[in-house]
C-alpha positions in Angstrom: -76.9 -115.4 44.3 -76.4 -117.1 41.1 -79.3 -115.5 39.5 -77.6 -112.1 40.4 -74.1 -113.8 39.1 -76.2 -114.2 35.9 -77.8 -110.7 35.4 -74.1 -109.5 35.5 -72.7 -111.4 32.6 -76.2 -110.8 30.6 -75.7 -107.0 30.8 -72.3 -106.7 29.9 -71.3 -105.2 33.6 -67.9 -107.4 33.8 -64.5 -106.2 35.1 -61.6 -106.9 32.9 -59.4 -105.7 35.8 -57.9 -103.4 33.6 -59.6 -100.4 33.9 -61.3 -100.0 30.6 -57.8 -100.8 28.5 -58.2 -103.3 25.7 -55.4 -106.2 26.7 -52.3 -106.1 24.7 -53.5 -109.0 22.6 -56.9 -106.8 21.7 -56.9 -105.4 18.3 -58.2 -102.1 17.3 -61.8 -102.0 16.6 -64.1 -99.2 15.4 -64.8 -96.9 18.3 -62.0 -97.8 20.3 -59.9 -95.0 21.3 -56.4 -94.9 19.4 -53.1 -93.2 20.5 -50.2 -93.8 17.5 -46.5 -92.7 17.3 -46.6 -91.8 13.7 -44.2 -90.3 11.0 -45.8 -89.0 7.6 -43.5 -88.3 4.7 -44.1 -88.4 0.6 -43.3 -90.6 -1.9 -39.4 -89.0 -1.7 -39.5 -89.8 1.7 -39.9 -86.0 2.6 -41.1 -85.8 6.1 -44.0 -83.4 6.1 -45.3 -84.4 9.7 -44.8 -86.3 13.0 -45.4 -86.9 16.4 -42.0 -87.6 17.2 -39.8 -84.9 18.2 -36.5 -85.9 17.5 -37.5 -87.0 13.7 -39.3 -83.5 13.6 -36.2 -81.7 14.6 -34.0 -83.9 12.2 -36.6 -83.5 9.2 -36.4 -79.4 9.9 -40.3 -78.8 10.7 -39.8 -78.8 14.1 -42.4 -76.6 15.7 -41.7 -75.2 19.3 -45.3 -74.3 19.6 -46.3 -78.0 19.4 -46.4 -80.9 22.2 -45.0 -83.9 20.2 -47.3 -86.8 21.8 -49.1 -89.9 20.4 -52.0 -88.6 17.9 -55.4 -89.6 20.2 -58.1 -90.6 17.9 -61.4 -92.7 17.6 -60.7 -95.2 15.1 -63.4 -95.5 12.8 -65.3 -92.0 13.4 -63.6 -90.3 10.6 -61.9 -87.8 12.8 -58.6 -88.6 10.6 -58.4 -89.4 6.6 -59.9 -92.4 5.5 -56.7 -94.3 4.4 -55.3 -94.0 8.3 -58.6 -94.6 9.6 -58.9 -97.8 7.9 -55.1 -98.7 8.4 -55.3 -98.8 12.3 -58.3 -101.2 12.5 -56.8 -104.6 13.3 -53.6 -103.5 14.7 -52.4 -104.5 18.7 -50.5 -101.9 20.9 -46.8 -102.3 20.2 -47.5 -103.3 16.6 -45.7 -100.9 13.8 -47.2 -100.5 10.3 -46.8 -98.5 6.7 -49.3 -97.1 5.6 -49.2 -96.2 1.7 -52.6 -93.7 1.0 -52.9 -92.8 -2.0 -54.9 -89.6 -2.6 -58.7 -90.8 -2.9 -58.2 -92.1 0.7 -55.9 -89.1 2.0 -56.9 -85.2 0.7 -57.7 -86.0 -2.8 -57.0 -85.5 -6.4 -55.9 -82.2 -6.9 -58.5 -80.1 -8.4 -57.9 -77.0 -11.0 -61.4 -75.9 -10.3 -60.0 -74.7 -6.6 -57.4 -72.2 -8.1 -59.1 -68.8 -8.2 -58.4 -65.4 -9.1 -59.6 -63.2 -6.5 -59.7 -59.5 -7.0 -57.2 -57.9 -4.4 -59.8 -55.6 -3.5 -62.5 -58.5 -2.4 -59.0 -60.1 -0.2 -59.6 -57.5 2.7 -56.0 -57.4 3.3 -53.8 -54.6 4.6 -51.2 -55.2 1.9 -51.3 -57.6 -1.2 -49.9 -61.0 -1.3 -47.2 -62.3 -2.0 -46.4 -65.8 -4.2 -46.4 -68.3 -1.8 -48.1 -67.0 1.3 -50.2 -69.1 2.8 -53.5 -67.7 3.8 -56.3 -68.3 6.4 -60.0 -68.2 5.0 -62.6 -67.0 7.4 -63.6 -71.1 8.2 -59.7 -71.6 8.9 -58.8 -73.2 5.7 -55.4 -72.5 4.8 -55.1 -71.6 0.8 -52.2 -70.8 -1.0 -50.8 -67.4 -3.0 -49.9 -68.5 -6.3 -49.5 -65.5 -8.2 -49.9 -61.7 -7.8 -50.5 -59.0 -10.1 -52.0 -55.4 -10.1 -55.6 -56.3 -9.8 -55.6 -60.1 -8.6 -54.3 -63.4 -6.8 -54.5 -66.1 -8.2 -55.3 -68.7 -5.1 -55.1 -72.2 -4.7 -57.7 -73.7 -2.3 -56.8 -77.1 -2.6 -54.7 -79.1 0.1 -51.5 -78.9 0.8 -51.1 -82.7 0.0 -54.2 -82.9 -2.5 -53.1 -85.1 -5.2 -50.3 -86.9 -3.3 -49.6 -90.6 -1.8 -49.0 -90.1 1.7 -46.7 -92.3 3.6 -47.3 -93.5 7.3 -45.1 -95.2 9.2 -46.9 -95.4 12.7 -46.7 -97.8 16.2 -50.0 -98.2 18.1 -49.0 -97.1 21.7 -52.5 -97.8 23.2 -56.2 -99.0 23.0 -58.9 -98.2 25.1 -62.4 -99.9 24.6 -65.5 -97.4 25.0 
């Protein structure tokens, strides 16, 4: 019996009694499984995103199309920018946080090289564009129409928020351990 006590705790097959959730005094670690409340805005304190309904309706980018729900994430796996990424590791479930990113952690500097003048012809559009449109590429990056003459568009490939700090003001609603 207590040899079979021991193999247990040797490999790692204990029961928090929790059901896999981290206990509200865990901290975030890389490869737990995040869920945050979060509200991103610019250095004006422009709002450009959020999970939070009300603040999304208030800010004016509400979006009916959208379920406004904590963001679920890895933390750690790069599956959000690196500034955020970084900023959840250490945090417990209830805590709130800014987060100040500036742009080598967030979308990056914004790059000149990444406005283009594309021939309207090579566009494959029905009708030209118009200054700024925004624009789906074939890989589902969004590009925007800066200017428009006779023969071109002049296109800007960079992000949206390329070359910005980005502000994050986000509560860690949960943890769960892998």
């Amino acid at each position: 019996m207590l040899l079979a006590g021991s193999m247990l705790l040797v490999s790692g097959c204990t029961d928090t009694g929790n059901g896999g959730q981290a206990g509200e005094t865990d901290a975030v670690k890389p490869g737990d499984i995040v869920r945050v409340d979060y509200v991103g805005k610019l250095e004006d304190g422009t709002v450009f995103d959020t999970s939070i309904e009300e603040v999304a309706t208030e800010a004016g980018i509400y979006n009916e199309n959208r379920d406004y729900i904590p963001l679920a994430f890895e933390a750690g796996a790069g599956q959000m920018i690196k500034g955020f990424d970084e900023g959840v590791i250490g945090m417990k479930v209830g805590e709130e946080k800014t987060l100040t990113i500036p742009p080598e952690k967030a979308y990056g500097e914004y790059d000149e090289a990444k406005v283009q003048a594309i021939p309207l012809e090579d566009m494959g559009l029905p009708e030209p564009p118009v200054a700024g449109q925004k624009l789906s590429t074939i890989y589902g990056t969004t590009v925007t129409v800066l200017e428009v003459n006779e023969t071109h568009a002049k296109i800007d490939f960079n992000h949206e928020l390329a070359g910005k700090t980005l502000i994050f003001d986000i509560t860690l609603v949960s943890i769960e351990s892998k």
